[in-house]
C-alpha positions in Angstrom: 0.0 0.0 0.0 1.6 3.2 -1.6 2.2 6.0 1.5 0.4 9.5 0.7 2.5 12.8 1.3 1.4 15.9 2.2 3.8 18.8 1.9 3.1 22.7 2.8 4.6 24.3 -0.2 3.9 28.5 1.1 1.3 30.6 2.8 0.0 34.1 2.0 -1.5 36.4 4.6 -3.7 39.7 3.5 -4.5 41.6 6.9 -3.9 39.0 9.1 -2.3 41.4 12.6 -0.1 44.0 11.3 0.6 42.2 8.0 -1.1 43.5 4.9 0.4 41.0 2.3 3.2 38.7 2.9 3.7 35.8 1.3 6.3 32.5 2.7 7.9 29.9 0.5 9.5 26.4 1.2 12.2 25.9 0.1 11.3 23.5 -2.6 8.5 25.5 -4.0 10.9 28.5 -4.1 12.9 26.5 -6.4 10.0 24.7 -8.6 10.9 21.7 -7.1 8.7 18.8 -6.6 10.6 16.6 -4.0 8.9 15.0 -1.0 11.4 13.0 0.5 13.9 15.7 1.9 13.9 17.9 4.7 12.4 22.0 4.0 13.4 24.7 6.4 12.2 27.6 6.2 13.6 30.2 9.1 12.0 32.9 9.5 14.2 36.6 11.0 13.3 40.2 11.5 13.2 43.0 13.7 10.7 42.9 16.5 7.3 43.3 15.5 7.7 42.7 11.9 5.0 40.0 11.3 7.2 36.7 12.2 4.9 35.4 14.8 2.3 36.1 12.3 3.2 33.2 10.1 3.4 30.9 12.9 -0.7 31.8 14.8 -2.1 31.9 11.2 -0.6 28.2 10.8 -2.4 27.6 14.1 -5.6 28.8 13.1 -4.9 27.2 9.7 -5.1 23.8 11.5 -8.7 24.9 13.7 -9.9 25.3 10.3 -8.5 22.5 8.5 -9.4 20.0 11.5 -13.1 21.6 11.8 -13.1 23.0 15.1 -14.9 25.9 15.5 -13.8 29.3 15.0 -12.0 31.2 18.6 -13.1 34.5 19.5 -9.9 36.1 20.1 -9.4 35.7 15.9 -11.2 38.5 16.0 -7.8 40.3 17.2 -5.8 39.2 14.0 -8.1 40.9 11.8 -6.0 44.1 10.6 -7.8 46.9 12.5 -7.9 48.6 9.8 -9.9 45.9 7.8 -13.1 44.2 7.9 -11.7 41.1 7.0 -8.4 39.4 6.5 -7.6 35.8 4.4 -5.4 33.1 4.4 -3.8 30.7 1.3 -2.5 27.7 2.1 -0.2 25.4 -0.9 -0.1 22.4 -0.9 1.3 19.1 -2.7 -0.2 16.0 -2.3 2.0 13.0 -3.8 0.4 9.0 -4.1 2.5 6.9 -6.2 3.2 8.9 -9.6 0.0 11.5 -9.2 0.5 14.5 -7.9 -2.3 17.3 -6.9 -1.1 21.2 -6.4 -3.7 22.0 -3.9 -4.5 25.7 -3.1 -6.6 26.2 0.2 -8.0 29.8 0.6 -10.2 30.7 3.5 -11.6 34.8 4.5 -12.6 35.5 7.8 -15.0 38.9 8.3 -15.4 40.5 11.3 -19.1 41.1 12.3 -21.1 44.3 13.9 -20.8 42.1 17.8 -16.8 42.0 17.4 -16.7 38.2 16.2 -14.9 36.6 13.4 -17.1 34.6 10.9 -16.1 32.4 7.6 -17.1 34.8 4.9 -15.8 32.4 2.4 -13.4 29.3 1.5 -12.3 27.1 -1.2 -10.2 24.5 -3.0 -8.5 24.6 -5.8 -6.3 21.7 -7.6 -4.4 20.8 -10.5 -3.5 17.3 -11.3 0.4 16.3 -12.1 1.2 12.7 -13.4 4.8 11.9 -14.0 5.6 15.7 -14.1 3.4 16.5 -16.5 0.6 18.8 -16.1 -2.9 18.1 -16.8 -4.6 20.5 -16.3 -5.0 23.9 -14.8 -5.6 24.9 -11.4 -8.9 25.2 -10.8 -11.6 25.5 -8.1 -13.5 22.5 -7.5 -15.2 23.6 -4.2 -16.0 27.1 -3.4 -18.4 28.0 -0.1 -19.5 31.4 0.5 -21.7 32.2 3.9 -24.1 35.0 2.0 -24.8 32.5 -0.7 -28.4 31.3 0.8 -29.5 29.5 -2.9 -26.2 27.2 -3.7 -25.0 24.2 -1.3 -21.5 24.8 -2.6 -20.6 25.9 -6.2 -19.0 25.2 -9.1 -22.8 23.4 -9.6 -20.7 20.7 -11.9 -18.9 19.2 -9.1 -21.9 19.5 -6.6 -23.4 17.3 -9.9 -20.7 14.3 -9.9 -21.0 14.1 -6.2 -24.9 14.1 -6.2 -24.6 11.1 -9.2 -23.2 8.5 -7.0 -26.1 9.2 -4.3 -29.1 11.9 -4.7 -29.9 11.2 -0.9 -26.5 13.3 0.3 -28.0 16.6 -1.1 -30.5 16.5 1.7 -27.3 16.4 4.4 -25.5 18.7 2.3 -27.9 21.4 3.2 -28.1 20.6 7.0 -24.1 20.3 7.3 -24.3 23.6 5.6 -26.1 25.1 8.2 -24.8 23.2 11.1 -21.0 24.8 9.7 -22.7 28.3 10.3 -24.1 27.5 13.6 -21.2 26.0 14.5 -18.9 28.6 12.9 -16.9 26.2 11.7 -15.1 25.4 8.0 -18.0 24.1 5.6 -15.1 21.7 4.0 -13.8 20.7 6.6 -16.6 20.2 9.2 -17.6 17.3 11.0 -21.1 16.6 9.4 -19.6 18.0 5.7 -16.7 14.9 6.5 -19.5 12.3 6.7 -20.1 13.0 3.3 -17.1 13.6 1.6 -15.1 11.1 2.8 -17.1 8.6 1.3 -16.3 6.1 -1.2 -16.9 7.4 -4.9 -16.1 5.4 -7.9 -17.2 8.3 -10.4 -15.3 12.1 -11.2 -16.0 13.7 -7.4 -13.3 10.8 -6.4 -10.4 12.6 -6.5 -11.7 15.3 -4.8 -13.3 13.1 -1.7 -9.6 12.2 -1.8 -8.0 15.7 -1.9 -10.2 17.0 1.0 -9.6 13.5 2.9 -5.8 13.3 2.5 -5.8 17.3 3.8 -7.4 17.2 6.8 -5.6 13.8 7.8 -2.3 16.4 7.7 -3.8 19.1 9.7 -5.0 16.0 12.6 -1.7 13.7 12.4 0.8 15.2 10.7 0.6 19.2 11.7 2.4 20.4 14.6 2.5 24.4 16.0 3.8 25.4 18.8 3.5 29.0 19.1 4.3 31.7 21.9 1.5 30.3 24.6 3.6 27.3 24.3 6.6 29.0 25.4 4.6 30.7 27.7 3.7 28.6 30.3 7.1 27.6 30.1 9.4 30.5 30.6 6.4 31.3 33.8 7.6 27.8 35.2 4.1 26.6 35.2 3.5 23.7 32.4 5.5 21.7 30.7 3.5 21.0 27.3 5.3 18.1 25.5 4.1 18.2 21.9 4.4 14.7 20.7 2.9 11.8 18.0 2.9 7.6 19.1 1.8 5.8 16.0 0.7 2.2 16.3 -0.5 -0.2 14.2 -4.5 0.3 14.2 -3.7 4.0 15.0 -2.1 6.9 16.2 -2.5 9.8 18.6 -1.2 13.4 18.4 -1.5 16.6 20.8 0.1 18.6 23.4 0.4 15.9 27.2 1.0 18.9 29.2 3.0 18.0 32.6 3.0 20.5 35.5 5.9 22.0 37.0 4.7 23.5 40.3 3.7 20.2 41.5 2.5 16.8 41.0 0.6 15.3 37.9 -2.3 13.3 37.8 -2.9 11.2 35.0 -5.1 8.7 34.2 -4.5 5.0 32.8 -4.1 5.9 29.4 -2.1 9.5 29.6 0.2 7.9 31.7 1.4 5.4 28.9 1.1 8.4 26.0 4.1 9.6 29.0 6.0 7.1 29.0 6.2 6.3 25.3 7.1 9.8 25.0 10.0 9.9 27.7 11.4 6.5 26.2 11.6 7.7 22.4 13.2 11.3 23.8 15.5 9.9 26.2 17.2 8.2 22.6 17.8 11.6 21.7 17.9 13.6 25.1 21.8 12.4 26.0 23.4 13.5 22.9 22.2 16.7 22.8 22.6 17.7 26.8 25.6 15.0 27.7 24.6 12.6 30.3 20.9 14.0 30.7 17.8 11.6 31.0 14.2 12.1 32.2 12.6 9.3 34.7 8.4 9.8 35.5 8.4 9.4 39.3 5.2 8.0 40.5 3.6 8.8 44.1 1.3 6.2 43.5 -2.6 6.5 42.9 -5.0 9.3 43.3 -9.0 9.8 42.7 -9.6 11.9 39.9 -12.1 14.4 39.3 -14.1 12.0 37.3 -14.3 9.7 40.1 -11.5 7.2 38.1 -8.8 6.5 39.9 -5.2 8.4 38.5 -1.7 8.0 38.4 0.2 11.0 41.1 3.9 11.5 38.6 6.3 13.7 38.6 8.7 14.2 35.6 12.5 13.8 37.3 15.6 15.0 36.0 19.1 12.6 35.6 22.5 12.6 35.1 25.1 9.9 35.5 26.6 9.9 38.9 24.2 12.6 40.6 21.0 12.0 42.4 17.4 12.6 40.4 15.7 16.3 41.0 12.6 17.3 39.7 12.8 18.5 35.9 11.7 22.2 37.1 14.7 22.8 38.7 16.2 22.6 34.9 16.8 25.7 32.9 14.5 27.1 30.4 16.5 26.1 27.4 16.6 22.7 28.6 12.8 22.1 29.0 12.2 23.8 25.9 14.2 21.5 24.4 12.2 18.4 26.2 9.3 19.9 24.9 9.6 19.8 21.1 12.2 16.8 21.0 9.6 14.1 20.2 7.8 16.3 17.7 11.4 16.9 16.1 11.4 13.5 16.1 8.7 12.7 14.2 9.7 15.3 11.6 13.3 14.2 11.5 11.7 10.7 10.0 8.5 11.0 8.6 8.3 13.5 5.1 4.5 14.2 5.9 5.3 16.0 8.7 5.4 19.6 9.7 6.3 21.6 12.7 6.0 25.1 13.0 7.8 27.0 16.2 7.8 30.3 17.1 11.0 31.7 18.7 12.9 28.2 18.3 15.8 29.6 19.7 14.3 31.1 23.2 16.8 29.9 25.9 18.6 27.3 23.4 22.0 27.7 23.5 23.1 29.1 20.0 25.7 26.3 19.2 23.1 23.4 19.9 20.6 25.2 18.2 23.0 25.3 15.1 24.3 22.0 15.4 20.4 21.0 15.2 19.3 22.8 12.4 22.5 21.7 10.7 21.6 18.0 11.4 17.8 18.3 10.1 18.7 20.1 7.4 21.1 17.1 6.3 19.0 14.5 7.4 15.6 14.9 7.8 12.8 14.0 5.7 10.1 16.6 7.4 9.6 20.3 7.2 10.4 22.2 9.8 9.1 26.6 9.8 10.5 28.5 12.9 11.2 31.9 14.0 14.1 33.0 15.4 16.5 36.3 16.6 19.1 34.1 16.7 21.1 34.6 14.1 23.2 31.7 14.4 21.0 29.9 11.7 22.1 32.3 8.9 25.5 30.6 8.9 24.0 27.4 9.0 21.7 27.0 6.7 21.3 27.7 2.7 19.8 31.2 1.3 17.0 29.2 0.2 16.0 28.4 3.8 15.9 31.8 5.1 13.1 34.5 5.1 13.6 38.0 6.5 10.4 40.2 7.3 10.4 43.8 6.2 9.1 47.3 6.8 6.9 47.1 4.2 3.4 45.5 5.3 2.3 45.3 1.7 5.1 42.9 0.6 6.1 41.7 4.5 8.8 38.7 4.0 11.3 38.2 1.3 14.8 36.3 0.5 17.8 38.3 0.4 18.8 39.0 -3.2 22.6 38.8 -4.6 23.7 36.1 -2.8 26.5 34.4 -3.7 27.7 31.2 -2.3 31.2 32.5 -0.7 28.8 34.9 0.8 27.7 34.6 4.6 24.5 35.2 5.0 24.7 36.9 9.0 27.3 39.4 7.5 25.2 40.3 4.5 21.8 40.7 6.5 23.7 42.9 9.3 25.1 44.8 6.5 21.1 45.3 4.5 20.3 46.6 8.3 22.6 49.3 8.5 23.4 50.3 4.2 20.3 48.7 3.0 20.7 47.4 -1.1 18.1 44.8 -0.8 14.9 45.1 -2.7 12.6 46.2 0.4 14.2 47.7 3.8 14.0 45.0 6.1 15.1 47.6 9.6 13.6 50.3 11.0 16.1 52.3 11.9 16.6 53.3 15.6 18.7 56.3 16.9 20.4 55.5 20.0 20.2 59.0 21.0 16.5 59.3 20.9 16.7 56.2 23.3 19.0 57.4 25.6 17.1 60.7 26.0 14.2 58.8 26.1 15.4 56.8 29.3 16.9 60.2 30.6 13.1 62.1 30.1 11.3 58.7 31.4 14.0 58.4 34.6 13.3 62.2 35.0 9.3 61.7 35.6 9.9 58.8 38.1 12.1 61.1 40.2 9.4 64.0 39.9 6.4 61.7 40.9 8.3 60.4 43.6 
């Protein structure tokens, strides 16, 4: 049985926080290539402020949508104030045996009179590739708007070819419809618009069923974002949130086990072995990377849950040869950032389907590890790996291809450095655009550090006056 890929090839933003248009590629789609089987970074660097975190929430509302969940209310605050709506393309490539399908997924988001945020629109769009040759154009095959009252879904020819196979699924295409809007949800995507779609068709709406199927299995399994909440409740000391996959042979399960670090866990029957799967496939990695270091779940024995089920009292435990266990808290922030995402680096480093996205990778990471990793992904991977980053340790790592700079321009927000030669290092050529410019959009707002030193001297001036 042939494995299906799914690989992000860019993403476009228009309005999404204080990004009017900015567009990211991958690597392999900046180069018209159509490989599947090698690692992608894509590092992302800019002044504070500049839209880099942007890439990385809309990637985790691109997954809300893509997995069918409903809509959060703070999206509202990533409209553009200035707009009424902002919208979001996603590329993809979806590769199964010889076929390939260059998938476009583009989704608009409205903010109503009550201050929520609302699917104005979405659709699909594919073209079909066999043995890299073309066959046909990209075009939309599935196109929902919310103000559209008279048509399920349109273009009406591929509502036709599904409604061929089985004039009974027009009735439920018309209450999943409505149950998306209630539910203020994706129309695609959403639970009762899957029952449908995911059926088996033998006729022309096949390769879509299989389109829509094989994309939302990437946003539930093979997706992963950890974004600046993540890092949060770590650099507070509260939570340790280890993002992490363990396949099996029926199935698999994905998500975010999060472990506290103010005191002990409790965790039922089946959390408690997601936990120690997780701790046995990091600890392979752990040692090399931190010399010596292992993690051990100490258990207190068992404790009634809420529910009334009876729970496992852990605590996760820090070792190293020849010293006596303490509790992983008492580790630096670097270090349980690096526990953290290690077993969904894990899964990237080995499966091509994969894709994690981090914001500020480098946050308490010592810049030599954190090269030394991105040098061994980058030779040996097979995933994709997006991060932001101020370190700029990366930049000497890494090829030109791989890095994206954000800029003070919000209608063309993140480009690759241009005249780049291969003797050239990449860290001395971006320190030199910040300070003589010569690249095609200026990517630093200048600072004077005389405006900020009598800035300080005016500010230090008022505290001494209110006192």
């Amino acid at each position: 049985m042939s494995q299906t890929i799914v690989r992000l090839q860019g993403l476009e933003l228009r309005n999404i926080k204080n990004v009017e248009f900015g567009k990211i590629e991958m690597p392999n789609s900046y180069q018209n290539e159509r490989r599947y089987n090698n690692s992608e970074i894509l590092g992302l660097y800019g002044q504070n402020g500049s839209g880099k975190t942007a890439v990385i929430d809309t990637m985790y509302f691109l997954q809300k949508f893509m997995t069918g969940e409903s809509i959060e209310k703070k999206l509202t605050d990533y409209i553009n104030m200035k707009k009424e709506s902002a919208e979001l393309k996603a590329s993809f490539i979806i590769f199964e045996d010889n076929i390939m399908y260059d998938v476009d997924y583009n989704i608009c988001i409205g903010r109503e009179k009550d201050n929520f945020a609302v699917i104005e629109k979405e659709s699909l769009s594919c073209s079909k590739i066999i043995e890299d040759k073309k066959i046909n154009n990209k075009t939309i095959f599935m196109e929902f708007k919310r103000d559209n009252r008279e048509d399920i879904f349109t273009p009406k020819k591929r509502l036709e070819e599904l409604l061929d196979e089985n004039k009974e699924d027009k009735t439920d295409l018309i209450v999943a419809k409505k149950m998306a809007e209630k539910s203020n949800c994706s129309y695609i995507f959403g639970t009762n618009s899957r029952e449908i779609f995911f059926k088996k068709y033998d006729g022309k709406f096949q390769q879509y069923s299989f389109i829509i199927k094989r994309l939302f299995e990437f946003a539930v399994k093979d997706l992963f974002v950890i974004n600046n909440v993540h890092s949060g409740v770590i650099s507070a000391n509260i939570v340790l949130p280890m993002a992490f996959r363990i396949d099996s042979e029926n199935n698999g399960v994905k998500g975010d086990l999060p472990v506290s670090l103010l005191e002990t866990t409790i965790l039922d029957n089946e959390d408690l072995k997601i936990l120690r799967n997780i701790i046995e496939e990091i600890n392979t990695v752990l040692y090399t990377i931190i010399p010596g270091l292992r993690i051990e779940i100490k258990e207190y024995g068992s404790q009634l849950m809420d529910n009334g089920e009876e729970g496992h009292k852990i605590e996760l435990m820090s070792s190293r040869e020849g010293m006596p266990s303490f509790p992983i808290r008492m580790e630096s922030e670097g270090i349980i950032k690096i526990i953290s995402i290690l077993n969904a680096l894990i899964q990237a480093f080995s499966d091509p389907s994969i894709c994690l996205a981090i914001d500020e990778l480098d946050a308490g990471i010592f810049e030599y590890i954190l090269g030394e990793l991105l040098q061994i992904f980058d030779e040996s991977a097979k995933g994709q790996l997006i991060f932001t980053s101020h370190n700029l340790r990366a930049l000497e790592m890494l090829e030109k291809e791989s890095i994206m700079f954000s800029t003070t321009n919000s209608s063309n927000q993140y480009i690759h450095m241009k005249n780049i030669k291969q003797s050239n290092n990449l860290r001395d050529v971006y320190l030199r655009s910040i300070t003589l410019g010569g690249q095609k959009e200026e990517i630093y707002k200048e600072t004077s550090s005389l405006k900020i030193a009598r800035a300080f001297r005016r500010a230090g001036r008022c505290v001494k006056n209110n006192e």
